[in-house]
PDB file of N, CA, C and O in Angstrom:
ATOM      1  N   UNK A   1     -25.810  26.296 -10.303  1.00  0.00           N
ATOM      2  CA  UNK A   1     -24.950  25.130 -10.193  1.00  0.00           C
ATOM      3  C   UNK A   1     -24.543  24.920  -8.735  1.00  0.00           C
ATOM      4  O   UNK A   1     -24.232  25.850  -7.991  1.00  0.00           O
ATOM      5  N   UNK A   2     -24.567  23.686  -8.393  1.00  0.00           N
ATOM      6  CA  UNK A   2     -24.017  22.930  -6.908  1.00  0.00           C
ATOM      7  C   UNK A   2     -22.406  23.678  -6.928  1.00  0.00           C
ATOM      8  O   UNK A   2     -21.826  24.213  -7.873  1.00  0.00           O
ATOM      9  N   UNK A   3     -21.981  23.492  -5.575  1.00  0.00           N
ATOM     10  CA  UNK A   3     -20.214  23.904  -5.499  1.00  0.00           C
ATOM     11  C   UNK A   3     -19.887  23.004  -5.441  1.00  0.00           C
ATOM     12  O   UNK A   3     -20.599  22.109  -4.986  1.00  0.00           O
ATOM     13  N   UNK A   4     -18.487  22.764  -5.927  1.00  0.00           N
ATOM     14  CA  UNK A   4     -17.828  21.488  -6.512  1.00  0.00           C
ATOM     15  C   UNK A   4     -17.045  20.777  -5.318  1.00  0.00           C
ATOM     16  O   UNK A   4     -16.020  21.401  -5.048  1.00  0.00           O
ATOM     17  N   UNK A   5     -17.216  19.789  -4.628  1.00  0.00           N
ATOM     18  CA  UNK A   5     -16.580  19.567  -3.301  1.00  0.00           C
ATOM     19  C   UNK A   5     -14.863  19.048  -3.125  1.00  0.00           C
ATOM     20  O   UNK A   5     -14.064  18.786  -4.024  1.00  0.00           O
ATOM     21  N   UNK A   6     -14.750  19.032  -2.279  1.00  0.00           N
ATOM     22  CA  UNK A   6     -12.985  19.125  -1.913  1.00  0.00           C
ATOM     23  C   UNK A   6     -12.863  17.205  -2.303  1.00  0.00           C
ATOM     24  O   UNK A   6     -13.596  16.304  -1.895  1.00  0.00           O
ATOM     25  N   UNK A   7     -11.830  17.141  -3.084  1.00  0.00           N
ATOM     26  CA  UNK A   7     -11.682  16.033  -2.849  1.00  0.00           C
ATOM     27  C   UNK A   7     -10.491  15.561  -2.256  1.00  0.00           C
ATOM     28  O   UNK A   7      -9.307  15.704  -2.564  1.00  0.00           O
ATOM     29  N   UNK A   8     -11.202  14.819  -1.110  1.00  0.00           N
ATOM     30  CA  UNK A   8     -10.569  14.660   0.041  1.00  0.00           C
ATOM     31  C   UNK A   8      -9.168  13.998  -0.072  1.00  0.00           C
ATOM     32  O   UNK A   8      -8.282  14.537   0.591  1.00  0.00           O
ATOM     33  N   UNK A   9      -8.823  12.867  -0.839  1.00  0.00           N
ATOM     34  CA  UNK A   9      -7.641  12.437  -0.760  1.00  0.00           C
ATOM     35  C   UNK A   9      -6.355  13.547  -1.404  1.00  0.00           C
ATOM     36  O   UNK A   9      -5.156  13.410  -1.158  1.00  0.00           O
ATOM     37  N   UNK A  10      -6.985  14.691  -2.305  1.00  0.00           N
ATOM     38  CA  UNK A  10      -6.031  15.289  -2.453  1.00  0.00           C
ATOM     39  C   UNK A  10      -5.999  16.211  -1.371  1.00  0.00           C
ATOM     40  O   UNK A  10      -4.878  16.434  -0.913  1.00  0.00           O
ATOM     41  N   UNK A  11      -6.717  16.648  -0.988  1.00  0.00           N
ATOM     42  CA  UNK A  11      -6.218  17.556  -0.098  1.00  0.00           C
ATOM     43  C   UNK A  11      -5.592  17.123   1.139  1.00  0.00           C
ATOM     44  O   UNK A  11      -5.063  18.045   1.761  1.00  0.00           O
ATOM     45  N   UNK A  12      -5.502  15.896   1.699  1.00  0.00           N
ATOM     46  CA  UNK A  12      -4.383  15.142   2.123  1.00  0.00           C
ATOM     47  C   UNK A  12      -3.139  15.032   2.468  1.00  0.00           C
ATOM     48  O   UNK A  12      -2.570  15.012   3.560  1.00  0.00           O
ATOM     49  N   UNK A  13      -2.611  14.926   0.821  1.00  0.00           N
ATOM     50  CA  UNK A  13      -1.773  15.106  -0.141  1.00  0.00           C
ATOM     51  C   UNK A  13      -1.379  15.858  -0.198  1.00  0.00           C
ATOM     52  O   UNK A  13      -0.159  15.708  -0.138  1.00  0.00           O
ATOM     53  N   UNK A  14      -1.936  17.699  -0.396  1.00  0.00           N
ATOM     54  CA  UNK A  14      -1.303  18.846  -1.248  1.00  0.00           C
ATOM     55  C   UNK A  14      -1.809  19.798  -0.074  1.00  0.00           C
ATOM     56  O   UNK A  14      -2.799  19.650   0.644  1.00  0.00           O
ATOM     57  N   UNK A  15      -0.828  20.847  -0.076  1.00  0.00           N
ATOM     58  CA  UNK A  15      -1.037  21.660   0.931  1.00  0.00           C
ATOM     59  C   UNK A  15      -0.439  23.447   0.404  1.00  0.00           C
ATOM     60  O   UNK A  15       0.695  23.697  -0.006  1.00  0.00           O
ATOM     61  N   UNK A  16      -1.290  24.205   0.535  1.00  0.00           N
ATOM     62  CA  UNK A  16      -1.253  25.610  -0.518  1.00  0.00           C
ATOM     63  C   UNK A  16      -0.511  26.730   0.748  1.00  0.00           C
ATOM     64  O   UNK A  16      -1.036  27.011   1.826  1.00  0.00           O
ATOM     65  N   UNK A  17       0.714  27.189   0.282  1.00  0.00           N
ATOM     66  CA  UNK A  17       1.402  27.803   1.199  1.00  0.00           C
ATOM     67  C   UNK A  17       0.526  29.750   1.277  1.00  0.00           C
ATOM     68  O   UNK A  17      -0.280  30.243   0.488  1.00  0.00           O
ATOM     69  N   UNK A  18       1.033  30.246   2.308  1.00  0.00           N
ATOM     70  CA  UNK A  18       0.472  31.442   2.514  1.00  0.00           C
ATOM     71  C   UNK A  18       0.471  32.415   1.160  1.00  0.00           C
ATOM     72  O   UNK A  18      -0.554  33.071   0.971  1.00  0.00           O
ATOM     73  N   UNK A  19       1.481  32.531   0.283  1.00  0.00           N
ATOM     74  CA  UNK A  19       1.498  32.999  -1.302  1.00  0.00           C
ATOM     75  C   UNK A  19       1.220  32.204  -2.102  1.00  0.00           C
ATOM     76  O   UNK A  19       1.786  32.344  -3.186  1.00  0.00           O
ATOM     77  N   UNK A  20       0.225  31.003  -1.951  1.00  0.00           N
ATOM     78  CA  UNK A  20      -0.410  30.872  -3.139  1.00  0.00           C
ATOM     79  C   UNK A  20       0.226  28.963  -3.996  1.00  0.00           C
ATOM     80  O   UNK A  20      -0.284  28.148  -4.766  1.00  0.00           O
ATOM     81  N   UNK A  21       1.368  29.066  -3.343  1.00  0.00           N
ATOM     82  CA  UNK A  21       2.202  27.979  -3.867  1.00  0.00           C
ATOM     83  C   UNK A  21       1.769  26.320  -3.554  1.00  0.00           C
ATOM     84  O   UNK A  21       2.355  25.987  -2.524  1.00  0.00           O
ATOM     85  N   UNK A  22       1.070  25.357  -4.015  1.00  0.00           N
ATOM     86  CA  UNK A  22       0.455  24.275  -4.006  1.00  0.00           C
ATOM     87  C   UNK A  22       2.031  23.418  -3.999  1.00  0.00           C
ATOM     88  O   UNK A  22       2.991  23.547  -4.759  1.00  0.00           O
ATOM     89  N   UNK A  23       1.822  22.498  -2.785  1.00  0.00           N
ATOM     90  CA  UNK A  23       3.230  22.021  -2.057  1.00  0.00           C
ATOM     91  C   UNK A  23       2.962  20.338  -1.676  1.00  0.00           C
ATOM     92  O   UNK A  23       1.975  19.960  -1.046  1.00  0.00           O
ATOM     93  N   UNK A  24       3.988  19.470  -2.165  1.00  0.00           N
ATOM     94  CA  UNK A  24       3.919  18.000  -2.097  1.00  0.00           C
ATOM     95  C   UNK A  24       4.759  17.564  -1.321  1.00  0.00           C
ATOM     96  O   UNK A  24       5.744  18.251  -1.050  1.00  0.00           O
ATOM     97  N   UNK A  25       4.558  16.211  -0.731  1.00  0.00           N
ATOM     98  CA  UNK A  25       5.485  15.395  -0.484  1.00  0.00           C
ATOM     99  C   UNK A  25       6.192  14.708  -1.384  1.00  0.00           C
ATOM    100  O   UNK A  25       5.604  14.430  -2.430  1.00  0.00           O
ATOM    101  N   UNK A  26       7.383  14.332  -1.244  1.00  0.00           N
ATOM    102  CA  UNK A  26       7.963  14.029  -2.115  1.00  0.00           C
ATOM    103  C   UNK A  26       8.174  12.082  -2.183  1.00  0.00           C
ATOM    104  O   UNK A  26       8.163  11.419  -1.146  1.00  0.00           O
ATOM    105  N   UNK A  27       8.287  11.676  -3.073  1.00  0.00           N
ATOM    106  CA  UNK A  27       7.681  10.241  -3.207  1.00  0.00           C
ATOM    107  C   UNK A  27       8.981   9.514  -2.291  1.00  0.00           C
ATOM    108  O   UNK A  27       9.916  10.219  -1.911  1.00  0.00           O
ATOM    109  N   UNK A  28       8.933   8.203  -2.022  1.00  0.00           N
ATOM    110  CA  UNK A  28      10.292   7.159  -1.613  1.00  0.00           C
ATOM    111  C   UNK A  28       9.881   7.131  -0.151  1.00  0.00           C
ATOM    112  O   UNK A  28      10.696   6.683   0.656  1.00  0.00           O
ATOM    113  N   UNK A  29       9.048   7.437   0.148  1.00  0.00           N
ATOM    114  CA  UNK A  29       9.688   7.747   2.327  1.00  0.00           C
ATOM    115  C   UNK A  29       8.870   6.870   2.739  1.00  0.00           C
ATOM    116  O   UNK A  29       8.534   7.211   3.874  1.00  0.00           O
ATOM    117  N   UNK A  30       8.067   5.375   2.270  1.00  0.00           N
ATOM    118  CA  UNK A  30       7.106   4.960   2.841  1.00  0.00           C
ATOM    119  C   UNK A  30       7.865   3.528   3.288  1.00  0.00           C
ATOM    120  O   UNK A  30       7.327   2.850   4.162  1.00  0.00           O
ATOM    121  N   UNK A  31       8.822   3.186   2.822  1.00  0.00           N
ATOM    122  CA  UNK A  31       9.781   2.116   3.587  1.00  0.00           C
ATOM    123  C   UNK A  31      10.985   1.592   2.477  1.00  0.00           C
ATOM    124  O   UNK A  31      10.756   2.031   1.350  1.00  0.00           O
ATOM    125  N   UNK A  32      12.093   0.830   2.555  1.00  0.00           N
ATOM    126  CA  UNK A  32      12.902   0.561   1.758  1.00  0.00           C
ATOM    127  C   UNK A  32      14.112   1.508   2.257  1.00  0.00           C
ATOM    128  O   UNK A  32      15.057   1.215   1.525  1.00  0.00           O
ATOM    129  N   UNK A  33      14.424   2.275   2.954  1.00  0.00           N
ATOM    130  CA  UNK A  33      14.756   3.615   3.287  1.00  0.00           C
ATOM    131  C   UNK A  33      16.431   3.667   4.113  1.00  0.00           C
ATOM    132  O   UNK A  33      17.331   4.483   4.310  1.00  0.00           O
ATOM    133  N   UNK A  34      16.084   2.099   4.432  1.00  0.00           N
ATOM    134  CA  UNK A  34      17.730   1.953   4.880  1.00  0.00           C
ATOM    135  C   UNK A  34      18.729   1.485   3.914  1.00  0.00           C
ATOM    136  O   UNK A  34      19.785   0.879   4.092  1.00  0.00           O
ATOM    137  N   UNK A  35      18.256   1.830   3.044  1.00  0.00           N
ATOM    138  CA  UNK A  35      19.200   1.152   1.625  1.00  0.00           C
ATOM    139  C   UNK A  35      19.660   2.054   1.489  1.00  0.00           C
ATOM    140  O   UNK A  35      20.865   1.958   1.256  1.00  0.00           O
ATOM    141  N   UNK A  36      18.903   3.912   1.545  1.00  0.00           N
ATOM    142  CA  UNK A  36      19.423   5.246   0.891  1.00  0.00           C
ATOM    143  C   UNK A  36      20.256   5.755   1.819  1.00  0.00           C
ATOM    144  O   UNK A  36      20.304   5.367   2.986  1.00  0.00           O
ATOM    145  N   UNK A  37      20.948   6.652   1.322  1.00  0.00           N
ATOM    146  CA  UNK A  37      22.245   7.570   1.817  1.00  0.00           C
ATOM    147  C   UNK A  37      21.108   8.188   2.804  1.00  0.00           C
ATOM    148  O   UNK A  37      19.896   8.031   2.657  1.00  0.00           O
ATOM    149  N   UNK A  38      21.722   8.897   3.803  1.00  0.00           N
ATOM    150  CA  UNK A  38      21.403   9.778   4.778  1.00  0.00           C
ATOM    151  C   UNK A  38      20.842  11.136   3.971  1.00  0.00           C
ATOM    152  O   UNK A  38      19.785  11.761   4.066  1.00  0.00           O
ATOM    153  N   UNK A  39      22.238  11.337   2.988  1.00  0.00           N
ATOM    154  CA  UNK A  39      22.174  13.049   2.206  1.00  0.00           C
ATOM    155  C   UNK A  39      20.411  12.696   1.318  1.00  0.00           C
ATOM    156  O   UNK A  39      19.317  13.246   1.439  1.00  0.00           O
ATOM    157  N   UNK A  40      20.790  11.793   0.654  1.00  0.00           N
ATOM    158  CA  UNK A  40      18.884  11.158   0.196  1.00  0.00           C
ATOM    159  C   UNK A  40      18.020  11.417   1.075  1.00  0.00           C
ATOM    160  O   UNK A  40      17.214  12.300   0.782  1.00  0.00           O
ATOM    161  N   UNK A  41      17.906  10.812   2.304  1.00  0.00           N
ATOM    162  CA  UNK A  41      17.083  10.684   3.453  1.00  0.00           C
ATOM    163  C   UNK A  41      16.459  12.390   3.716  1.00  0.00           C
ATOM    164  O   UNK A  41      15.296  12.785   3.625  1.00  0.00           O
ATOM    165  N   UNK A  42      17.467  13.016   3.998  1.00  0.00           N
ATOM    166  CA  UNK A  42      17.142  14.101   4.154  1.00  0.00           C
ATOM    167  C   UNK A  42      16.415  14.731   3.409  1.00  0.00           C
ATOM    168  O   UNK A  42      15.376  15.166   3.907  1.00  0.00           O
ATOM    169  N   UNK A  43      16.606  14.920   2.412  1.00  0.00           N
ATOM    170  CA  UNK A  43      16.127  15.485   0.812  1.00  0.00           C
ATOM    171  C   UNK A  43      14.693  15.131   0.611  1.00  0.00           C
ATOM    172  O   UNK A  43      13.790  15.829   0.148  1.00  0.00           O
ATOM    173  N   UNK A  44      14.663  13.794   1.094  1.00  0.00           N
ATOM    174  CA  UNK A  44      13.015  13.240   1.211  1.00  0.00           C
ATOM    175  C   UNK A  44      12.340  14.105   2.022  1.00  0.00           C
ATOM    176  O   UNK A  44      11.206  14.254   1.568  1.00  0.00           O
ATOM    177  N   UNK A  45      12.528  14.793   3.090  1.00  0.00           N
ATOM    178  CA  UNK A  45      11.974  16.005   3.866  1.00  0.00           C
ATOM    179  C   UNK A  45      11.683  16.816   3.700  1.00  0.00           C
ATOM    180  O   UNK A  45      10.965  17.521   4.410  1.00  0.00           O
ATOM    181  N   UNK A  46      12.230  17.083   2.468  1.00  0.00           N
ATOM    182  CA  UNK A  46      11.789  18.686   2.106  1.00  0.00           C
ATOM    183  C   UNK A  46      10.560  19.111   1.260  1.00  0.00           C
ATOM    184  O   UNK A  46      10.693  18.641   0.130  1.00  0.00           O
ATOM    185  N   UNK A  47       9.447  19.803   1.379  1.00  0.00           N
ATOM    186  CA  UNK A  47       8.502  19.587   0.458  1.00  0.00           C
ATOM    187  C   UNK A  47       8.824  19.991  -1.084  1.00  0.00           C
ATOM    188  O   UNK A  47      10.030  20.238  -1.067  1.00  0.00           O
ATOM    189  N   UNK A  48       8.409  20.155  -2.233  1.00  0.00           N
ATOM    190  CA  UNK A  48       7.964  20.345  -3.496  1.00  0.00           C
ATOM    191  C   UNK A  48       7.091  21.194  -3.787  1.00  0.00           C
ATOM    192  O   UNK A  48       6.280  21.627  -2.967  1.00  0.00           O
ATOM    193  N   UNK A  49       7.155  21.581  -5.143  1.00  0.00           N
ATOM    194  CA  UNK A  49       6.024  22.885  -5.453  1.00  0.00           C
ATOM    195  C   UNK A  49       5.626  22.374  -6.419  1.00  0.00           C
ATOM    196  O   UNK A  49       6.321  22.333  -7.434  1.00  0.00           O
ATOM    197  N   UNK A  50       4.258  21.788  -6.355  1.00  0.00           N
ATOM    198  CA  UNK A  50       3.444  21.324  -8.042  1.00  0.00           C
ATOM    199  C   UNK A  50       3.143  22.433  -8.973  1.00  0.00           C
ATOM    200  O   UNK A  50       2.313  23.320  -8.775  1.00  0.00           O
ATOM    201  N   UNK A  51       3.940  22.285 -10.060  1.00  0.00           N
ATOM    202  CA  UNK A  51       3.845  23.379 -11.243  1.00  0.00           C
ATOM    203  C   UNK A  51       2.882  22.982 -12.297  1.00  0.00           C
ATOM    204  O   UNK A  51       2.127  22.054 -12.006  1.00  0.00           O
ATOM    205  N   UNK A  52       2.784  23.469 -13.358  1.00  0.00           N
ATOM    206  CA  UNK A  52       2.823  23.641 -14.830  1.00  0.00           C
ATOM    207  C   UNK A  52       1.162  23.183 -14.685  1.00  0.00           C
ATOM    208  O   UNK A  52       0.578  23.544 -13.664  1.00  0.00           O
ATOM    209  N   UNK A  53       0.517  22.494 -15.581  1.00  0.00           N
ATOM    210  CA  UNK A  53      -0.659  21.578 -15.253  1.00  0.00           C
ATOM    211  C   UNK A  53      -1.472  20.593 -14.115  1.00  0.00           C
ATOM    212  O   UNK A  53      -2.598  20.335 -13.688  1.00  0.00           O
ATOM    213  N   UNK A  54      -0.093  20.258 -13.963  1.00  0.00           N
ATOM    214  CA  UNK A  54      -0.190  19.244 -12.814  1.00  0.00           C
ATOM    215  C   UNK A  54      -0.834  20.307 -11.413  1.00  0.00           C
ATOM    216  O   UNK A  54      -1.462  19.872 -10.448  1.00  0.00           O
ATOM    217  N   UNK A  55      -0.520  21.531 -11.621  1.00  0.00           N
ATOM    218  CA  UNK A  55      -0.865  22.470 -10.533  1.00  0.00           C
ATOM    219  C   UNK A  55      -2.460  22.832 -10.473  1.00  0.00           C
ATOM    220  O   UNK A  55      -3.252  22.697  -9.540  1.00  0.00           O
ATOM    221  N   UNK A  56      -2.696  23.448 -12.083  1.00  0.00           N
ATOM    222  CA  UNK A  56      -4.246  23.518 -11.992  1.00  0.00           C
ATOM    223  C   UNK A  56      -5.628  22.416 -11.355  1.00  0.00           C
ATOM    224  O   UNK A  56      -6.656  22.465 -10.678  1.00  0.00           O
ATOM    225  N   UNK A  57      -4.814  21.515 -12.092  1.00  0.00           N
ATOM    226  CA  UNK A  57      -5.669  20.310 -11.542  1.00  0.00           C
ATOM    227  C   UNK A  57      -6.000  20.198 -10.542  1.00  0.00           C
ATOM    228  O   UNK A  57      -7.203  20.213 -10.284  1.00  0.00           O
ATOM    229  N   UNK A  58      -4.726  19.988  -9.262  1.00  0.00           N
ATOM    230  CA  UNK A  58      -4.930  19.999  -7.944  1.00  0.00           C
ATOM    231  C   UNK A  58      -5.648  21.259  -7.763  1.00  0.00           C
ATOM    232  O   UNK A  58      -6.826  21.139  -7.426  1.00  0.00           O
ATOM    233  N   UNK A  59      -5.021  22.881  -7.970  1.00  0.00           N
ATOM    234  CA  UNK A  59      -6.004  23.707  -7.004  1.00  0.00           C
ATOM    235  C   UNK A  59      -7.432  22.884  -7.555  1.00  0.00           C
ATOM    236  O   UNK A  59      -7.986  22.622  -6.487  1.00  0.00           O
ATOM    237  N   UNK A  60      -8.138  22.451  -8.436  1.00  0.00           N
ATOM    238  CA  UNK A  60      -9.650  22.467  -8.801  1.00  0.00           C
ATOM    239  C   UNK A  60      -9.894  21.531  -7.922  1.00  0.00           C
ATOM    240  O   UNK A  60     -11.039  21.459  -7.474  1.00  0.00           O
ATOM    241  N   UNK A  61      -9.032  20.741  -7.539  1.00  0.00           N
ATOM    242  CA  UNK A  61      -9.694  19.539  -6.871  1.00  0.00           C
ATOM    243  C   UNK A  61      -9.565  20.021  -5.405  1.00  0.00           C
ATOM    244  O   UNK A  61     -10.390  19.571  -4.610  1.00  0.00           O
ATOM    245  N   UNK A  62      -8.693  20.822  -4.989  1.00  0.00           N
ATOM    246  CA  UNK A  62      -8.645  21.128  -3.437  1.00  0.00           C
ATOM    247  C   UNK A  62      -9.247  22.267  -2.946  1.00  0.00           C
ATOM    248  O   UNK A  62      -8.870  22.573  -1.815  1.00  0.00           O
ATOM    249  N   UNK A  63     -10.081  22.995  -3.463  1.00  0.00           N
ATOM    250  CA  UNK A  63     -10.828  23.978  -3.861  1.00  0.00           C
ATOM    251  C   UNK A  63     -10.655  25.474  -3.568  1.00  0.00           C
ATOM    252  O   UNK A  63     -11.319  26.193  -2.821  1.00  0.00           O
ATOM    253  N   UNK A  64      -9.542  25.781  -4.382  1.00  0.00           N
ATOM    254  CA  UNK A  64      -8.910  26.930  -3.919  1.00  0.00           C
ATOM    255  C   UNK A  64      -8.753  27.832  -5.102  1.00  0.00           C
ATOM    256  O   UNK A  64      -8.216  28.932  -4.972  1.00  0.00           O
TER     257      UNK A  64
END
């Protein structure tokens, strides 16, 4: 069998920390942004950890 290739827009997207942990941006930050609180604003900065299913998927697609 061929190896299954990276697909590119997720890996983009998702980024796999040194232990293993598959890590997102978090949605809202692409404009509209002066409407939200600052304490919001901030919070948008911080990355995410894709769990449960939603996790397998990505590692298969980012090829890890």
């Amino acid at each position: 069998m061929p190896k299954m290739k990276t697909h590119r827009g997720a890996a983009k997207r998702f980024r796999t920390t040194g232990s293993g942990k598959i890590m997102r941006k978090r949605e809202g930050t692409s404009h509209l942004r002066r409407r939200q609180s600052k304490s919001n604003k901030r919070r948008l900065n911080i990355p995410v950890e894709v769990t449960g299913a939603n996790a397998q998927k990505v590692r298969q697609l980012i090829g890890d």
